[in-house]
C-alpha positions as CSV (number, residue, x, y, z in Angstrom):
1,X,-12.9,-27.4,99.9
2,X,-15.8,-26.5,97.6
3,X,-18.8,-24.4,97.9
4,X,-20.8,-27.7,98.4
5,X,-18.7,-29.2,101.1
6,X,-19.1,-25.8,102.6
7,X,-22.8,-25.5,102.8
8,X,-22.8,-29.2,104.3
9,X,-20.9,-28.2,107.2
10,X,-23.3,-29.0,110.1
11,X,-22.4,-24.5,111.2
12,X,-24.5,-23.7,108.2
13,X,-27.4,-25.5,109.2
14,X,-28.2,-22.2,110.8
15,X,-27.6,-19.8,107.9
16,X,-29.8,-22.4,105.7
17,X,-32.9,-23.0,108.1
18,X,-33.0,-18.9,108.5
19,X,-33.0,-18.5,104.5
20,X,-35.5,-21.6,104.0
21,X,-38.3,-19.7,106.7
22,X,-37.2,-16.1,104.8
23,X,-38.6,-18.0,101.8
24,X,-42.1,-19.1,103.5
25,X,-42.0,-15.5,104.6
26,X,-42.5,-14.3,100.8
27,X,-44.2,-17.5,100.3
28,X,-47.0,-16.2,102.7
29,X,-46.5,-12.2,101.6
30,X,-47.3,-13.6,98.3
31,X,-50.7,-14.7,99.0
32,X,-51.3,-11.7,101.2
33,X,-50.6,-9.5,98.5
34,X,-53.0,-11.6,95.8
35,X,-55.9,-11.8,98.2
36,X,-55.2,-7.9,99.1
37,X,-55.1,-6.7,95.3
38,X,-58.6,-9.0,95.2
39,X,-60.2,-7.7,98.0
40,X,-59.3,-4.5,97.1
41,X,-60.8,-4.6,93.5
42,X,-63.9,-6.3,94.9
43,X,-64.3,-3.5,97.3
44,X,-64.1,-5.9,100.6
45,X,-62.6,-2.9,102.5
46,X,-62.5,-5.2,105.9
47,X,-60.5,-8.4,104.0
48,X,-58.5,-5.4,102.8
49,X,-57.7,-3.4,106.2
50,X,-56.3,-6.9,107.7
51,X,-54.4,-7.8,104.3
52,X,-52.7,-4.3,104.9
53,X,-51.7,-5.2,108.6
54,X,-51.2,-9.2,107.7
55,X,-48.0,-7.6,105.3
56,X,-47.2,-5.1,107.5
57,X,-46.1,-7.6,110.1
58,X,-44.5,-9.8,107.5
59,X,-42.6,-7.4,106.5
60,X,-40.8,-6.4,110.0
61,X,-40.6,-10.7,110.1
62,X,-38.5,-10.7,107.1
63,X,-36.5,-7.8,108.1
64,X,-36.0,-10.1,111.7
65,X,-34.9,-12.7,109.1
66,X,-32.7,-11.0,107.0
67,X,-30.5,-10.0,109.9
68,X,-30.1,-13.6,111.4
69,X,-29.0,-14.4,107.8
70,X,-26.5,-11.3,108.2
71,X,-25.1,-12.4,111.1
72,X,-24.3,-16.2,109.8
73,X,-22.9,-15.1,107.3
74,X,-20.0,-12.9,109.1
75,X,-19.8,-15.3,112.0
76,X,-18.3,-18.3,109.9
77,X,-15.4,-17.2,108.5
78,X,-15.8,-20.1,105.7
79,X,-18.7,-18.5,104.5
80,X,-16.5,-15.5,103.2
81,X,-16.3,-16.6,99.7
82,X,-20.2,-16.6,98.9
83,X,-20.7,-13.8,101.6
84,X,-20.8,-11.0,98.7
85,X,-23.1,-13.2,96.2
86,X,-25.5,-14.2,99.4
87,X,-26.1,-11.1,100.3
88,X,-26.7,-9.5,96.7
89,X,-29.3,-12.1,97.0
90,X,-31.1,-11.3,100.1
91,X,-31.0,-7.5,99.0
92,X,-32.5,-8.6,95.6
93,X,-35.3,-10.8,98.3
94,X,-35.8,-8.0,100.4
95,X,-36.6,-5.7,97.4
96,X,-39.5,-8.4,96.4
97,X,-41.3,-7.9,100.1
98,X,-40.8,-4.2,99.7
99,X,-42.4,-4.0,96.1
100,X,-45.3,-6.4,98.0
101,X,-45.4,-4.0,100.9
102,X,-45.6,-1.0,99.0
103,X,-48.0,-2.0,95.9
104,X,-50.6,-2.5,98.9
105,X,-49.9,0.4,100.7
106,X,-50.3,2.5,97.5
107,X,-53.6,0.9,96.6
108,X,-54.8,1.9,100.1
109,X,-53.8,5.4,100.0
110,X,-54.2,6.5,96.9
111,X,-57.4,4.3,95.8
112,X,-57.4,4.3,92.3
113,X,-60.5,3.8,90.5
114,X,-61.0,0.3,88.3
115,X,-63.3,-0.3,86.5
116,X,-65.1,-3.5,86.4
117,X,-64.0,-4.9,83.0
118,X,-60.0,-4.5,84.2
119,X,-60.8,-5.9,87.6
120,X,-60.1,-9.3,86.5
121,X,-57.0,-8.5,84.3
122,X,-55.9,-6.8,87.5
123,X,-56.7,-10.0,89.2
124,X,-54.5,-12.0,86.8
125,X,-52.0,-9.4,86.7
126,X,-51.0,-10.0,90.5
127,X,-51.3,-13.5,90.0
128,X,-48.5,-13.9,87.4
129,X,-46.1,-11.8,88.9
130,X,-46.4,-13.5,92.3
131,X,-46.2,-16.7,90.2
132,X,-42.7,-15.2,88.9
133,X,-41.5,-14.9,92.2
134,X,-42.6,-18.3,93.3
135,X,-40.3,-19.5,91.1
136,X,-37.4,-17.8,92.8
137,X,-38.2,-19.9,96.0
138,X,-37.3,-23.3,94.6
139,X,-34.3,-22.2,92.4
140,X,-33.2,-19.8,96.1
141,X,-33.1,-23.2,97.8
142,X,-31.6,-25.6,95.5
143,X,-28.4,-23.2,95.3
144,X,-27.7,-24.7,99.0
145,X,-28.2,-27.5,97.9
146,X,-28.6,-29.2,94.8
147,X,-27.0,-25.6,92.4
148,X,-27.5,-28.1,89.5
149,X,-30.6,-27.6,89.8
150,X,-31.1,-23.6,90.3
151,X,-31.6,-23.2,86.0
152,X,-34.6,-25.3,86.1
153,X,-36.4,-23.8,88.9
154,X,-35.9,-20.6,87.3
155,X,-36.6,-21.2,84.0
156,X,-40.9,-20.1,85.1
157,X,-39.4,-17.4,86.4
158,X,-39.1,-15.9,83.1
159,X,-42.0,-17.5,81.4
160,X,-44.3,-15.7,84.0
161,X,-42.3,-12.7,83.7
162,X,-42.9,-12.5,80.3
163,X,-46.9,-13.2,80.6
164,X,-46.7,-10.8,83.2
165,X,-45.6,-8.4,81.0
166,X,-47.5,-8.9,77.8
167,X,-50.7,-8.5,80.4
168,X,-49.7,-5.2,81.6
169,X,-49.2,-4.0,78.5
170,X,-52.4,-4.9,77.6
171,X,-54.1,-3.5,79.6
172,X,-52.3,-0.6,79.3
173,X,-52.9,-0.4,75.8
174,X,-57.0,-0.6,76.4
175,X,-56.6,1.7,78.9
176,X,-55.5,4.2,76.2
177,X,-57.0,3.2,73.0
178,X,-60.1,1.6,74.3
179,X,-61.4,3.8,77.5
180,X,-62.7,7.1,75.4
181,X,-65.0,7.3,79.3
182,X,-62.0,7.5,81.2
183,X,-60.3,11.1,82.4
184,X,-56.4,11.1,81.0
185,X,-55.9,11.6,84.7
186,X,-57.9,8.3,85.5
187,X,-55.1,6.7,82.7
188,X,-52.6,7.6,83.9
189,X,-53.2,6.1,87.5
190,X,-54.1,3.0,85.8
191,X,-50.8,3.0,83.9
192,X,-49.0,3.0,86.9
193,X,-50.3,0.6,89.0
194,X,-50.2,-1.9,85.8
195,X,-46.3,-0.8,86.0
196,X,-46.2,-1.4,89.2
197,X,-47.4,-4.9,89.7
198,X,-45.5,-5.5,86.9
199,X,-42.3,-4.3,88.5
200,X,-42.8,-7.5,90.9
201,X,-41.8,-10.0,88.2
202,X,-39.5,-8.1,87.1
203,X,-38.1,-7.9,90.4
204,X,-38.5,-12.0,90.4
205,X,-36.1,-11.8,87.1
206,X,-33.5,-10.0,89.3
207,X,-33.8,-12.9,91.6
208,X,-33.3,-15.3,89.0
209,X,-30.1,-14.0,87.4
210,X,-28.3,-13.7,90.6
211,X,-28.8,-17.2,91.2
212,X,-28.0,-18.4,87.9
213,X,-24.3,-16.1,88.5
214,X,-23.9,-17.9,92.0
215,X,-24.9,-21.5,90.4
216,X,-22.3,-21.2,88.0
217,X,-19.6,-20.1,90.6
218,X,-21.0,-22.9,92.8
219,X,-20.0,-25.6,89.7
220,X,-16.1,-24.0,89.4
């Protein structure tokens, strides 16, 4: 019997419904995470303060997730040949809502100083890497279902990936060449949360090669 047939079987109506509200999960973190970076920018502390919390709790939602997922997976014992390749997936998911989670928190603790003219390249920034990982959502759930599919929901993961990056290093590169005002200090803390936010479509890549190995296994 073939991966298809196997995902059909009404047992892994389970496993797929728990993956499909995983996926609205980042869906929502995603938006959290734009609107946070925004309100953060734009110095609305309060619209910040509730974004923080808002992620906080999706993030312990996702973790509830992830272990119903788990627990599909080893309970049907049919499952066992796309066990391994699922669950490379879901730690290459997880490390999406962490990178989410943890881009926040860092903004809150360490408040870095942005000046105006980056705020909307910042902006944009987010934007394009959360638009990298939307693309993982579609390509995440064709694999159960139509794996033909999975290299044409991912190709905007790499388009956005790339824009993603040219941005960061962009600003980056004013930072540097253009900011004579700034402290190298006040660079360097730049730099890094440019890298940072970038690391979230690069994270989305991740996403997308894994499902391109398990689509291919999927057609065998």
């Amino acid at each position: 019997m073939g991966l298809f047939d196997i995902f059909s079987r009404k047992g892994s109506r389970t496993l797929i419904t728990s993956v499909d509200k995983l996926l609205e999960i980042i869906d929502h973190s995603l938006l959290v995470f734009k609107d946070g970076v925004k309100d953060y920018l734009y110095n609305d502390g309060q619209g910040f303060t509730e974004y923080l919390s808002s992620m906080a709790s999706l993030e312990t939602e996702a973790g509830a997730r992830m272990k119903e997922i788990e627990s599909s997976l080893y309970s049907r014992g049919y499952l066992i040949r796309s066990r391994g390749d699922i669950m490379r997936l879901l730690e290459r998911l997880d490390h999406i809502i962490n990178i989410l989670s943890v881009d926040l928190v860092q903004f809150e603790i360490e408040s870095p100083h942005v000046p105006e003219q980056l705020r909307k390249e910042f902006v944009k920034l987010s934007e394009l890497a959360s638009l990298a990982v939307e693309g993982t959502i579609p390509g995440t759930k064709a694999y159960f279902t139509h794996p033909q599919d999975v290299a044409d929901t991912t190709e905007r993961v790499y388009f956005y990936e790339k824009e993603a990056v040219k941005l960061s290093q962009s600003i980056k590169r004013t930072v540097f060449h253009d900011m004579d005002e700034l402290k190298l200090s006040e660079k360097f803390h730049l730099r890094y949360f440019a890298l940072h936010i970038e690391d979230l479509a690069k994270a989305a890549v991740k996403v997308a090669e894994q499902l391109s190995v398990m689509a291919i296994k999927r057609a065998l």
